[in-house]
C-alpha positions, 0 to 999 in steps of 0.5 A: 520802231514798234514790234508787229507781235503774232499772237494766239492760243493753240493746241499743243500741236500747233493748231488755232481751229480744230478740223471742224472749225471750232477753237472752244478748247481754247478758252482761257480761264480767269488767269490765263485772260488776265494775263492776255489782257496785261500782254495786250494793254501795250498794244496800240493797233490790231491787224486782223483778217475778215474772219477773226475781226468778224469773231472779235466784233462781239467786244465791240458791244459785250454786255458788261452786266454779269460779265467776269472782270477779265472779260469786261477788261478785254473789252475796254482794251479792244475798244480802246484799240486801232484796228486795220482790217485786210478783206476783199469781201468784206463791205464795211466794218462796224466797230469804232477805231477800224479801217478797212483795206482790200489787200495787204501791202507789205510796205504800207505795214512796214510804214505803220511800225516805223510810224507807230509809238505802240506795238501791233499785234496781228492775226489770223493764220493767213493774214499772219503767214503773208506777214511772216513771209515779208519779214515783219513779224517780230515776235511770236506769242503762244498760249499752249492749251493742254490739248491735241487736237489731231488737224484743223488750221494751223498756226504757222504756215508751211515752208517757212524756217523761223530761228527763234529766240525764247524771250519769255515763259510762264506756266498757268494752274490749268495747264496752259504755258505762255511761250514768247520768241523773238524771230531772228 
């Protein structure tokens, strides 16, 4: 059965959007997006919420000319991806290799893992803590940025109690730290 994997970068207090909505400060350098790029090579399908996939349409067509190689590279493993996003509002979705679903459906995900050969990567904060609260998720992924951001969206949801198990780390020249867990 594959893993759902809830992935991101954040602060070093916990948030993936600063108060007024920006994750610029997030920005991954050349080593620390080579290494997202490794991580996410095995991932056959994404789970996103309206507004991160509105955010990541922008690989769907990224110009190539004068683009670093980490991004050209991002871009060939997003195309090459599945992709399910969960949106009421949404009309319709615009990239390749992407359907759309009006609600999210605990079981229809658990079905999508046990059928998958691949790993599933899910995000944003609120698609992600539905998936947390129904059991799903199997693992956390972190990219800790060297920054205190002070408030905004968080990356983990409230009143929710994980027992984790560290199963990967690794320290980046800028000052960025990878952690991986595996929830119990």
């Amino acid at each position: 059965m594959a893993k759902l994997i809830y992935s991101s970068t954040t602060s070093l207090d916990g948030f993936i959007e600063d108060a007024s909505g920006s994750f610029e400060w997030s920005a991954p350098d050349e080593e620390v997006h080579q290494d997202v790029n490794d991580r996410l090579r095995a991932v056959g399908t994404y789970l996103f919420g309206r507004r991160l996939y509105e955010t990541m349409l922008f690989w769907e067509t990224m110009p190539a000319a004068g683009a670093p190689p980490s991004a050209r590279d991002f871009a060939a493993i997003w195309r090459d991806a599945d992709k399910v996003v969960y949106s009421a509002s949404l009309p319709d979705v615009s990239s390749a290799r992407t359907r759309l679903e009006r609600t999210f459906d605990a079981d229809a995900v658990r079905a999508m893992k046990a059928g998958a050969a691949r790993d599933l990567v899910i995000g944003g904060a609120a698609l992600a803590a539905e998936a947390i609260r129904a059991g799903l998720v199997d693992e956390l992924q972190l990219y800790l940025t060297p920054i205190v951001v002070g408030g905004g969206k968080r990356y983990l949801p409230d009143q929710v109690r994980l027992p984790l198990d560290l199963l990967d780390e690794r320290r980046f020249a800028r000052g960025v730290v990878y952690v991986r867990y595996a929830i119990r």
